[in-house]
C-alpha positions as CSV (number, residue, x, y, z in Angstrom):
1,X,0.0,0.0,0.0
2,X,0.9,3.2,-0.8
3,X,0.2,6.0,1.5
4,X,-0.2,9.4,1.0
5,X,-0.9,11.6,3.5
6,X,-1.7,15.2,2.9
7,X,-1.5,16.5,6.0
8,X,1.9,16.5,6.0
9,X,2.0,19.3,4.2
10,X,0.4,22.8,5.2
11,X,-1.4,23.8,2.8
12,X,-5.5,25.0,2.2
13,X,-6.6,21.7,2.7
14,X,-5.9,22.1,6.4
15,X,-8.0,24.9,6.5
16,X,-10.9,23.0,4.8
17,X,-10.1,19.7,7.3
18,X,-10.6,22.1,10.3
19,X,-14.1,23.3,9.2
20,X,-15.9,19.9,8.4
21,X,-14.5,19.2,11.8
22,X,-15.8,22.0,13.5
23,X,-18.7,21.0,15.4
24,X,-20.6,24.6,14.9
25,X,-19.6,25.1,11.6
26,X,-20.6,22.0,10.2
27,X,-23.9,22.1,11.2
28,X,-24.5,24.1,7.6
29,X,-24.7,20.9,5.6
30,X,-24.2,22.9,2.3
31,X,-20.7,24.4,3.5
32,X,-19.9,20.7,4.8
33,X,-20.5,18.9,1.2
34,X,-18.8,21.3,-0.5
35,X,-15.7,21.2,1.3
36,X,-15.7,18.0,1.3
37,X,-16.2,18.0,-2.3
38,X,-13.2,21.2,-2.5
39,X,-10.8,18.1,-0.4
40,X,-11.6,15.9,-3.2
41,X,-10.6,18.2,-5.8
42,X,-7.1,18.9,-4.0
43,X,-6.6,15.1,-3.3
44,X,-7.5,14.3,-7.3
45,X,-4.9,17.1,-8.4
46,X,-2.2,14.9,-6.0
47,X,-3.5,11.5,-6.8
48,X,-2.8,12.9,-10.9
49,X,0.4,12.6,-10.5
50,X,0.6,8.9,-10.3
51,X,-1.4,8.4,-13.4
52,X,0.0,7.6,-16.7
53,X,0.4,10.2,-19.4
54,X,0.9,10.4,-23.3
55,X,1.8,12.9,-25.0
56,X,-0.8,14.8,-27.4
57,X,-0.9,17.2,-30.5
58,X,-3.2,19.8,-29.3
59,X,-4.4,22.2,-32.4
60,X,-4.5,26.0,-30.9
61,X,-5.6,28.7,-33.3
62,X,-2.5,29.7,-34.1
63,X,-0.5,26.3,-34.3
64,X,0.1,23.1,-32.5
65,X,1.6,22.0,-28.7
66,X,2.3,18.7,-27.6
67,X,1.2,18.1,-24.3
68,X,0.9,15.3,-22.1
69,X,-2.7,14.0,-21.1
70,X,-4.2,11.3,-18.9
71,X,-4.1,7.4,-20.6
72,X,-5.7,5.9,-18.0
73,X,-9.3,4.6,-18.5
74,X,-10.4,5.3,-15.4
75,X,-13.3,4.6,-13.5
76,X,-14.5,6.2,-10.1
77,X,-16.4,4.5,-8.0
78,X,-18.3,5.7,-4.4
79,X,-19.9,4.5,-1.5
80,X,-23.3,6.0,-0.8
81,X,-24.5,8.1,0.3
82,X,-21.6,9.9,2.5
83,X,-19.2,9.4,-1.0
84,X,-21.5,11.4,-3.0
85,X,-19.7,15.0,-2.4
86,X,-16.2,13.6,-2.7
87,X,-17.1,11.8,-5.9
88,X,-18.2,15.3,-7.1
89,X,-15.0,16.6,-6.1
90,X,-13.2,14.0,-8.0
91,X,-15.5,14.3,-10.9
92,X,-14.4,18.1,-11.0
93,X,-11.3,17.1,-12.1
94,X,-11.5,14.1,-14.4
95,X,-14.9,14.9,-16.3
96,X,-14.6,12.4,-18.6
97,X,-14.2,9.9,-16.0
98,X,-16.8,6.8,-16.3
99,X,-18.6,6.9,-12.7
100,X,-19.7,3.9,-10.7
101,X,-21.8,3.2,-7.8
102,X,-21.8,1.1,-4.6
103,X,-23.8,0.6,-1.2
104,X,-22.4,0.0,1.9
105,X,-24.1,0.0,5.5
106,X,-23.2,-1.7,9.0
107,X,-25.5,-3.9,10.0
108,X,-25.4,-4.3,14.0
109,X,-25.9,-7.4,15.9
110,X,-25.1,-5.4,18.8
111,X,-24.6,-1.8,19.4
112,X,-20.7,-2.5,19.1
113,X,-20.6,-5.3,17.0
114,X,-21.6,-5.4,12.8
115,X,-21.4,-6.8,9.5
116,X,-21.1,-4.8,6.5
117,X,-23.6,-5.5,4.1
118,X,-23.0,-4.3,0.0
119,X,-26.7,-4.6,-1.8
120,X,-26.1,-2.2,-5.0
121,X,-23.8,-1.8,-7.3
122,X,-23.8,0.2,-10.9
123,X,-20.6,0.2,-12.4
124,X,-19.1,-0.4,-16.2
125,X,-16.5,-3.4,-17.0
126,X,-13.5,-2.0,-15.1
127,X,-11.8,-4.7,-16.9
128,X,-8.0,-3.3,-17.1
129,X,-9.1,-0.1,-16.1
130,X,-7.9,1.7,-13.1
131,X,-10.4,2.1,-10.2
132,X,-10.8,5.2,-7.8
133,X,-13.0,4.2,-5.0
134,X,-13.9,7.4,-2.7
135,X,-15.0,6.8,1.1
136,X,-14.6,10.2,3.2
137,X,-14.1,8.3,6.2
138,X,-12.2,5.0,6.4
139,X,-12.5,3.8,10.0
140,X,-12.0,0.0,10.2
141,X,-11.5,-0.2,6.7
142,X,-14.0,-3.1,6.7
143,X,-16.4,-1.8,4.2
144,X,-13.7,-0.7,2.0
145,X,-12.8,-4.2,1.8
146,X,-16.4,-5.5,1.4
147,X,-16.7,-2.9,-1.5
148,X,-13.5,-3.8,-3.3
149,X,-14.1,-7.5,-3.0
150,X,-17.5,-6.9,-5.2
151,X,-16.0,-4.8,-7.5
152,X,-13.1,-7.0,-8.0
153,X,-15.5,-9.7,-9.7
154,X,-16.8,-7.1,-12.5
155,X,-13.4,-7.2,-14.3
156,X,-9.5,-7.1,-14.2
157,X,-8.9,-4.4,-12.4
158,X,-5.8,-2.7,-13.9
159,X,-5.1,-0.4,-10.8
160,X,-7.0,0.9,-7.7
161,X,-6.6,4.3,-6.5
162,X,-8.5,4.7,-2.4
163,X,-9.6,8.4,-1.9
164,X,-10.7,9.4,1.6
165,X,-10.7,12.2,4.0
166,X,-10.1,11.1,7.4
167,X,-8.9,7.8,8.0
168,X,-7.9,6.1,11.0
169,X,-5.0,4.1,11.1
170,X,-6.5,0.7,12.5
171,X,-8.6,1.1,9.2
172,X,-5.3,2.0,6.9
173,X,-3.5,-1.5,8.7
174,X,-6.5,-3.7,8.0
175,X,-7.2,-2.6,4.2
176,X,-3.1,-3.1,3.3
177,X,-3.6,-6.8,3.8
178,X,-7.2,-6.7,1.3
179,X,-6.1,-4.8,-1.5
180,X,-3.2,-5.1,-3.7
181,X,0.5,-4.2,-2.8
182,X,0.6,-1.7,-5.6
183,X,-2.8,0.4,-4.0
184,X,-2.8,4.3,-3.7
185,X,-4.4,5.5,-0.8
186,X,-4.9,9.3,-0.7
187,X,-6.2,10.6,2.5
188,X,-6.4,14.1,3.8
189,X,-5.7,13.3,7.4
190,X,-5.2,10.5,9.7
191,X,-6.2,9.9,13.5
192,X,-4.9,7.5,15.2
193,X,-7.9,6.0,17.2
194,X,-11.1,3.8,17.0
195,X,-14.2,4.2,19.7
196,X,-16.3,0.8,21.1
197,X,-18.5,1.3,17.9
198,X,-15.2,1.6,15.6
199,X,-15.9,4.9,14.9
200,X,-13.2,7.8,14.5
201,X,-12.1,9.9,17.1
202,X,-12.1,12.7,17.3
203,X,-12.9,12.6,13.9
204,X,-16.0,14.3,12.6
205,X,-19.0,12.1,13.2
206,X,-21.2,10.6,10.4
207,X,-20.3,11.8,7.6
208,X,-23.3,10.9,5.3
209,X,-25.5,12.4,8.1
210,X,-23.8,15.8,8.3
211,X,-24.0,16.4,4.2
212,X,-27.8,14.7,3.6
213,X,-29.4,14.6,6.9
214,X,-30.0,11.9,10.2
215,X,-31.3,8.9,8.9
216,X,-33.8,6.2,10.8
C-alpha cells in the first residue's frame, strides 16, 4: 500500500479539514459537502500525479503544442451516500471519468458489534481499467474491503486508486492486507484511534448524516 498523507504538508486543505470538523460550523450541511467535495478536488490534483500520461498534439488557433494528457481509462467508484460529495469533487477534475456506484451499510448485531452488508452496485466493465473508489471516512476499513471485493469480480482491475478524507489508522492496517501491494491510498488526514463502535475519534461524526441529513 501506498500511503499518501496530505497532512503532512500545510497547505488550504488544512483549512478545509478544520471546518468539516468544527462541530458549529458543520452544522451548515451545504458548507460541509462542498468542502468536502473542494478536499476531493485537491486530493484528485495529487492522486494525478501517479497516473499515466501520453503525450498529445493539441491544435490552438495559431498552431500546435504537444502536451501530455491522462491514458488511464479510469473509472470512479463511491460508496453512498456519504461518498457522494467527494465523488463530485473527484469528478471536477476528471470529467470524462466513467462513474460507478456502490452501497455499503453496518448492520449491528449489537450496538458494538456489525457486519457490512453491499446490496447495489452500478458500475461499467472495469476490466483493465484503473479504479478510484472514494469513502470520506475509512474507519475500520471493513467496508472498503467488502466494497472492493464486489467490485473485483466485474473485471481485471488494472489499478486501484483509495480516496478518503479522514482515515484512522486501525482502518489503513486492515485494508493493506485486502487490497493489492501496488494500492494508492490518498487521505487528507489520519487519527490514530477507533471508539467501542469503531468509529473515529475525534474525527467528525457521520459523515453521510452531516452532508444529507439523520437517517432512521
Amino acid at each position: 500500500m501506498n500511503i499518501h498523507n496530505l497532512d503532512k504538508t500545510n497547505s488550504i486543505l488544512n483549512h478545509f479539514i478544520s471546518e468539516i470538523r468544527d462541530h458549529e460550523i458543520q452544522k451548515d450541511s451545504m458548507r460541509f459537502r462542498r468542502n468536502i467535495e473542494r478536499i476531493g478536488e485537491i486530493l484528485s490534483y495529487e492522486m494525478s500525479k501517479e497516473l499515466n500520461f501520453q503525450s498529445s498534439a493539441v491544435k490552438t488557433p495559431l498552431g500546435e503544442k504537444v502536451i501530455p494528457k491522462v491514458a488511464d481509462d479510469l473509472v470512479l467508484c463511491s460508496v453512498l451516500r456519504a461518498g457522494l460529495p467527494l465523488h463530485q469533487g473527484i469528478l471536477n477534475y476528471f470529467d470524462q471519468i466513467e462513474n460507478a456506484f456502490i452501497s455499503a451499510y453496518r448492520k449491528h448485531s449489537s450496538p458494538e458489534e456489525f457486519e457490512i452488508k453491499v446490496e447495489y452496485l452500478a458500475s461499467p466493465s472495469l476490466e483493465n481499467k484503473v479504479l478510484i473508489l472514494a469513502d470520506p471516512m475509512l474507519a475500520t476499513g471493513s467496508s472498503l474491503a467488502a466494497v472492493y471485493e464486489v467490485l473485483n469480480k466485474t473485471g481485471n482491475i488494472k489499478q486501484v486508486h483509495i480516496v478518503s478524507v479522514i482515515a484512522a489508522q486501525q482502518g489503513i492496517d486492515f485494508i493493506t492486507n485486502h487490497f493489492p501491494k501496488d494500492t494508492h491510498l490518498w487521505v487528507a488526514t489520519v487519527d490514530q484511534q477507533l471508539n467501542s463502535k469503531g468509529y473515529i475519534v475525534p474525527g467528525l461524526g457521520d459523515a453521510g448524516d452531516l452532508a444529507y441529513g439523520n437517517k432512521l
